[in-house]
C-alpha positions as CSV (number, residue, x, y, z in Angstrom):
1,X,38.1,11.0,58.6
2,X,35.8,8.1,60.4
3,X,33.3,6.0,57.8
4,X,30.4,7.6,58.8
5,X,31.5,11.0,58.0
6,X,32.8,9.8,54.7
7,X,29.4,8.6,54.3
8,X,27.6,11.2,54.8
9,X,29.8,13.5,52.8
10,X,29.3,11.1,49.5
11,X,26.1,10.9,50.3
12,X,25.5,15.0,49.9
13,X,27.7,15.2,46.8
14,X,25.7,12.9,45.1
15,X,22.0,14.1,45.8
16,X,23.9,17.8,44.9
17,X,25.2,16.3,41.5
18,X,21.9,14.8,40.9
19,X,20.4,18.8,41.8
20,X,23.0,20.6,39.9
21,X,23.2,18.1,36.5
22,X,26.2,20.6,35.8
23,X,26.1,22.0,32.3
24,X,28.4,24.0,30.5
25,X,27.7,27.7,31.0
26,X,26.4,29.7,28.1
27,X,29.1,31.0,26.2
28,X,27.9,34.7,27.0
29,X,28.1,34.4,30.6
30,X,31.7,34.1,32.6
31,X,30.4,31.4,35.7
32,X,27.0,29.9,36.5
33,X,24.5,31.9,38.0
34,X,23.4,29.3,40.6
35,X,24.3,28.0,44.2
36,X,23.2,24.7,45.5
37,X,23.6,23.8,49.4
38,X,21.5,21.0,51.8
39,X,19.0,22.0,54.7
40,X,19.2,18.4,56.3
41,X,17.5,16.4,53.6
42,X,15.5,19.2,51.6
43,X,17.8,20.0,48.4
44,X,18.1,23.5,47.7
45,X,19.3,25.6,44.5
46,X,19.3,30.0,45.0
47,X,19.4,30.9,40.9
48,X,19.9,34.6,39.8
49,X,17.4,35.9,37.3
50,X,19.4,38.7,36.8
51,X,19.9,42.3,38.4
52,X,17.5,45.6,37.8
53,X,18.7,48.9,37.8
54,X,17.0,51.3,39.9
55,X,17.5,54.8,41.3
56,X,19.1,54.8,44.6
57,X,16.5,56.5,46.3
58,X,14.0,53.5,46.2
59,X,16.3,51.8,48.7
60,X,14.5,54.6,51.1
61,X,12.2,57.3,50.3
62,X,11.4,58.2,54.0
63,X,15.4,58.9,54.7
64,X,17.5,62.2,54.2
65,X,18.9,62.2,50.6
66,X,22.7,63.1,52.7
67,X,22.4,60.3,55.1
68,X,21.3,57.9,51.9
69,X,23.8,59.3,50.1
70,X,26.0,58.6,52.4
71,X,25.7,55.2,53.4
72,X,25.7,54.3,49.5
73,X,29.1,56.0,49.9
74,X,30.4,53.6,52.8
75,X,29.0,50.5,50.8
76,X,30.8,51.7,47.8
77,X,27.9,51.8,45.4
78,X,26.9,54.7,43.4
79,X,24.8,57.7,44.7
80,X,22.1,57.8,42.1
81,X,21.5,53.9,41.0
82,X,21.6,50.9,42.3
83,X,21.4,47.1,41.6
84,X,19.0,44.9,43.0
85,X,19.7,41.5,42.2
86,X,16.7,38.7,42.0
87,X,17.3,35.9,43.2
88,X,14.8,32.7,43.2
89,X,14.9,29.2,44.9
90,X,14.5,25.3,43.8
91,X,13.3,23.3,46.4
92,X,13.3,19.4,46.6
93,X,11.5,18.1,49.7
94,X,9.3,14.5,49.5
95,X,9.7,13.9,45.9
96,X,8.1,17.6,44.8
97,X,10.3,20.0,43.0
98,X,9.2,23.7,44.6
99,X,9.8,26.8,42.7
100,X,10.0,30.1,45.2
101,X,9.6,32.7,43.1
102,X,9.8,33.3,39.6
103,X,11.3,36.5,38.6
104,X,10.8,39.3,36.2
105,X,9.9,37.9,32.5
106,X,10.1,40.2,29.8
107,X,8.4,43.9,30.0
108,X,10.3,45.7,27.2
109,X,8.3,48.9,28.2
110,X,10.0,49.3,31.5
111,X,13.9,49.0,29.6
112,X,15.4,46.2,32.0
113,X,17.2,43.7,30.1
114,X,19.8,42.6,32.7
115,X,16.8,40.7,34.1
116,X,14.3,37.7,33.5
117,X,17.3,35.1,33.2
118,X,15.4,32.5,34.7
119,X,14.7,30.2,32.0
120,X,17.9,30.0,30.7
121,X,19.2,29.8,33.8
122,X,16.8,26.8,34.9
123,X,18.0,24.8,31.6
124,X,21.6,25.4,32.5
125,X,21.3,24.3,35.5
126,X,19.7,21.1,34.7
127,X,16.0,22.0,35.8
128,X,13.4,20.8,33.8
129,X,10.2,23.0,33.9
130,X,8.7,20.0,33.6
131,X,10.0,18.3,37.0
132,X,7.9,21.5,38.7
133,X,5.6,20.6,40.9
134,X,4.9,23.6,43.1
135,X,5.3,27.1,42.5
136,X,5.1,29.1,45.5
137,X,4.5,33.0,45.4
138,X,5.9,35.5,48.4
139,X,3.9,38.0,46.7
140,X,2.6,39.2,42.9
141,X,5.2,42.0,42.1
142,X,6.1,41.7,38.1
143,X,10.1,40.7,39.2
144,X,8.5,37.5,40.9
145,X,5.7,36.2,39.0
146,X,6.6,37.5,35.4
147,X,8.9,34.2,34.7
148,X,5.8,32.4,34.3
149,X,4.5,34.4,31.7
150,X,7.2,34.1,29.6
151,X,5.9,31.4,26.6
152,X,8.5,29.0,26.6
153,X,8.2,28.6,30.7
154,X,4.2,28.4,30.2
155,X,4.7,25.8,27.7
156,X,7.1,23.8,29.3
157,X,5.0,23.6,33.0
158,X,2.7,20.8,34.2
159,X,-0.9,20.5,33.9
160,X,-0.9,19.8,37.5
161,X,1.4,22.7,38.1
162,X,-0.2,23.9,42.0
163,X,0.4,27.6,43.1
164,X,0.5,28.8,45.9
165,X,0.6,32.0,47.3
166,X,-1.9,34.0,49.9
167,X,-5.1,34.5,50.0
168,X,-4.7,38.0,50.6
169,X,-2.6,38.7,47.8
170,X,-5.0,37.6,44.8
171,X,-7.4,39.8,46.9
172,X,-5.1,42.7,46.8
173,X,-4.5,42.5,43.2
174,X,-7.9,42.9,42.2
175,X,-7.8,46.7,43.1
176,X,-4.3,47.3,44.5
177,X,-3.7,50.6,46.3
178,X,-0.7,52.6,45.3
179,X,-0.9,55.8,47.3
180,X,1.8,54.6,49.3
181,X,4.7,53.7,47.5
182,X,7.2,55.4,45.8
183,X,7.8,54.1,41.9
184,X,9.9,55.1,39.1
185,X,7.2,56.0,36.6
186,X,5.8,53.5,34.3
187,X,6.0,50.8,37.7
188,X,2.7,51.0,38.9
189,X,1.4,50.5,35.6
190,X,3.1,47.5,34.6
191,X,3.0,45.9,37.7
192,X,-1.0,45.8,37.4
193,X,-1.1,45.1,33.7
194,X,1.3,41.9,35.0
195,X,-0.6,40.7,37.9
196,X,-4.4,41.1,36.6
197,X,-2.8,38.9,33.5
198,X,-1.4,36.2,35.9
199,X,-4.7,35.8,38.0
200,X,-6.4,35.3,34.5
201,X,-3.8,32.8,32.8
202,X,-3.0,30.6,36.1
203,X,-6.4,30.8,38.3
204,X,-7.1,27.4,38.0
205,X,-3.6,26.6,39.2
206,X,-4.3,28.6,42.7
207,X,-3.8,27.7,45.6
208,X,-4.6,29.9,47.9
209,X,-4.3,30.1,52.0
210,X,-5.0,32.3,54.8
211,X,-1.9,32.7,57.3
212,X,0.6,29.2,56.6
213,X,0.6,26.1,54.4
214,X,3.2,23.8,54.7
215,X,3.7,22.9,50.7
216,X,6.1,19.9,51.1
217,X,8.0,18.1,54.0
218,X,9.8,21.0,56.0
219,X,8.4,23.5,53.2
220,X,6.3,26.2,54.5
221,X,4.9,29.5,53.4
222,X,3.8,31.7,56.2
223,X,2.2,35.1,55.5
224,X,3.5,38.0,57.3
225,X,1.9,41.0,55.1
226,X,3.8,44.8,55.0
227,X,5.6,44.6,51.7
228,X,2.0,43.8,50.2
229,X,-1.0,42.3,52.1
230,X,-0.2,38.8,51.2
231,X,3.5,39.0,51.3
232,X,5.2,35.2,52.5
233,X,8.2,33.8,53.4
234,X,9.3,30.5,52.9
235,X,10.8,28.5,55.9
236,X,12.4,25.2,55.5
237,X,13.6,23.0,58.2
238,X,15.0,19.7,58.0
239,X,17.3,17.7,60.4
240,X,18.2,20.3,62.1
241,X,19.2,22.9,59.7
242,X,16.9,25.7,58.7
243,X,16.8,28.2,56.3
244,X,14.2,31.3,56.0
245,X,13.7,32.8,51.9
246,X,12.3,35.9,52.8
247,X,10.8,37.4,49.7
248,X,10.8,40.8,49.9
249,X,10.5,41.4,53.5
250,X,14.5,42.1,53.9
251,X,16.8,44.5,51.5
252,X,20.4,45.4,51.7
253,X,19.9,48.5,53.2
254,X,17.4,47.4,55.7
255,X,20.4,45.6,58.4
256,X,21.9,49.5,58.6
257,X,18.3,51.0,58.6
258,X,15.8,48.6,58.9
259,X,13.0,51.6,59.4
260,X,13.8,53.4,55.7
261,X,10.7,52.4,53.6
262,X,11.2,50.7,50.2
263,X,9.7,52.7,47.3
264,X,7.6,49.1,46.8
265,X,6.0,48.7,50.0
266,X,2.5,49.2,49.8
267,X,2.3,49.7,53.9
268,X,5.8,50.8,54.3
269,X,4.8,51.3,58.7
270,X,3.8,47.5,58.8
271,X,6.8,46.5,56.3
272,X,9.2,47.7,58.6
273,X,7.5,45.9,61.8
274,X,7.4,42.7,59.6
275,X,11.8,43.2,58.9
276,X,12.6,44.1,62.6
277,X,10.0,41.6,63.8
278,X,12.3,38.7,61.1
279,X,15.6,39.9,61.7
280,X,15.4,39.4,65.4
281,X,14.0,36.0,64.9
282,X,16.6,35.4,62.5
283,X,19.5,36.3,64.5
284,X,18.2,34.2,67.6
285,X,17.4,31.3,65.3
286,X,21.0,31.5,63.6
287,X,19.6,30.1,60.7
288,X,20.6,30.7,57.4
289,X,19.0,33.9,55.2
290,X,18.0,34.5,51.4
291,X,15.8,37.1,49.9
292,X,15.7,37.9,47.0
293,X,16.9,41.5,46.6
294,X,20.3,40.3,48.3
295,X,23.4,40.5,46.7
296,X,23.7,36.7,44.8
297,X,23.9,33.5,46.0
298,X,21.9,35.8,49.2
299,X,23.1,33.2,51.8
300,X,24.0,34.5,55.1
301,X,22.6,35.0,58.8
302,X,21.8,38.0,60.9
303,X,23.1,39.5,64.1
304,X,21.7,42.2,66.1
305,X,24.2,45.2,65.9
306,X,22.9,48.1,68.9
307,X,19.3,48.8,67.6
308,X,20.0,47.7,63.9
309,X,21.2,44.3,62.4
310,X,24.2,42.8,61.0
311,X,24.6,40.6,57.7
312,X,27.0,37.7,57.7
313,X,27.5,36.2,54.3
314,X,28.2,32.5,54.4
315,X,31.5,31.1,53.4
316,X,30.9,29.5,50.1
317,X,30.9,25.6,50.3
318,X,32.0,24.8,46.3
């Protein structure tokens, strides 16, 4: 191995060390629920805040119950629940700590308590809520702003704490239209109650923007709409590597059947333009994948498979 390589190589354990601050992991859970990995020089951490439990058919409402049935067959999952994981990101990039997302909180009403791990799972890995300098929003659903409604995580932020997230999303919010989804009851309820509370407690924290904002060196949030009107993605570049978080824009299913509507898409036509429209691009980039519904750590890339997509998990780099 030449000196330059070397280098370079102590060069990334140490910024990772100084990302990870490795704790012990709580005695209740078996390994850490977080994955670190570089884009060029932008730091990056994907943390699970847990898993909810849903009924398989809000992976697709729009399909045949026998063809969903059996694809959740072939992928070996159960026919009448499934798991969505949640997944956030920690960003470093020009001295600003970024958090993407921020997961579910607590809503005791809606029985999910295999989620809103995040603060724990911030302090084990080292993450100060404090450090947080950016919060950045792909859209106001209750499983990714409901982590910063949690007391301890509203005590613990800045002052100077900015948000962002689109302008079309606060707008949304103030009289959201349900008539096209497909919720478990209880859903649409809560996930008002949650949203019209976060544009009260964190308004003067907003930052909004129209169509892209870059939030931090090789940060930047572009809207792309579908899932909700202001739905983003997060695309980081650095040095040549790249990496797209892509909210809630791409689900398991959606590589197989990329046209089956999510029982959470508010415009479930335009949500599946937005995924076919991102997957493509994705799998002509090469560049690496999260979302946040993706089975944890979420980091893979995309090929194009016929007239559907592919998912490639990454080989773990530990």
């Amino acid at each position: 191995m030449n000196q330059a390589i070397r280098n370079t190589q102590e060069k990334t354990n140490m910024n990772l060390h100084k990302l990870v601050q490795s704790s012990r992991p709580a005695p209740e859970e078996l390994v850490p629920s977080r994955y670190a990995l570089k884009i060029g020089e932008i730091d990056v951490m994907v943390i699970s805040d847990g898993v909810l439990t849903l009924p398989g058919a809000m992976l697709a409402h729009n399909a045949d119950p026998a063809v969903r049935a059996a694809w959740l067959k072939d992928m070996f999952l159960p026919p009448d629940a499934f798991d969505w994981a949640l997944n956030v990101v920690v960003v470093r990039s020009g001295g600003q700590t970024i958090l993407v997302d921020a997961g579910l909180g607590s809503d005791p009403d809606l029985h999910l308590p295999r989620a809103g791990q995040l603060s724990k799972r911030l302090e084990a890995a080292g993450i100060d809520l404090g450090s947080v300098t950016d919060v950045v929003l792909t859209h106001m659903h209750m499983d990714h702003i409901g982590g910063l409604l949690v007391d301890e995580v509203k005590d613990g932020l800045r002052p100077d704490l900015r948000i962002h997230v689109a302008a079309a999303e606060v707008k949304f919010w103030e009289d959201p239209d349900f008539s096209h989804v497909s919720m478990p009851p209880g859903f649409p309820d809560a996930l008002r109650a949650t949203a019209k509370r976060f544009a009260k407690e964190y308004h003067n924290q907003l930052r909004t923007f129209e169509e892209e904002h870059e939030v931090a060196p090789g940060v930047v949030v572009t809207r792309t709409g579908g899932h909700t009107p202001g739905h983003s993605i997060v695309r980081l570049a650095s040095g040549g590597d790249r990496l797209t978080f892509a909210g809630d824009a791409v689900f398991t299913v959606g590589f197989d059947h990329p046209d089956w509507h999510n029982g959470f898409e508010h415009d479930p036509e335009e949500a599946a333009r937005v995924r076919v429209r991102l997957l493509r691009e994705l799998a002509a980039s090469r560049e690496l994948l999260v979302a946040t519904h993706m089975p944890f750590p979420s980091i893979g890339h995309v090929a194009v498979d016929g007239d559907s997509f592919r998912w490639i998990p990454a080989f773990w780099d530990y």
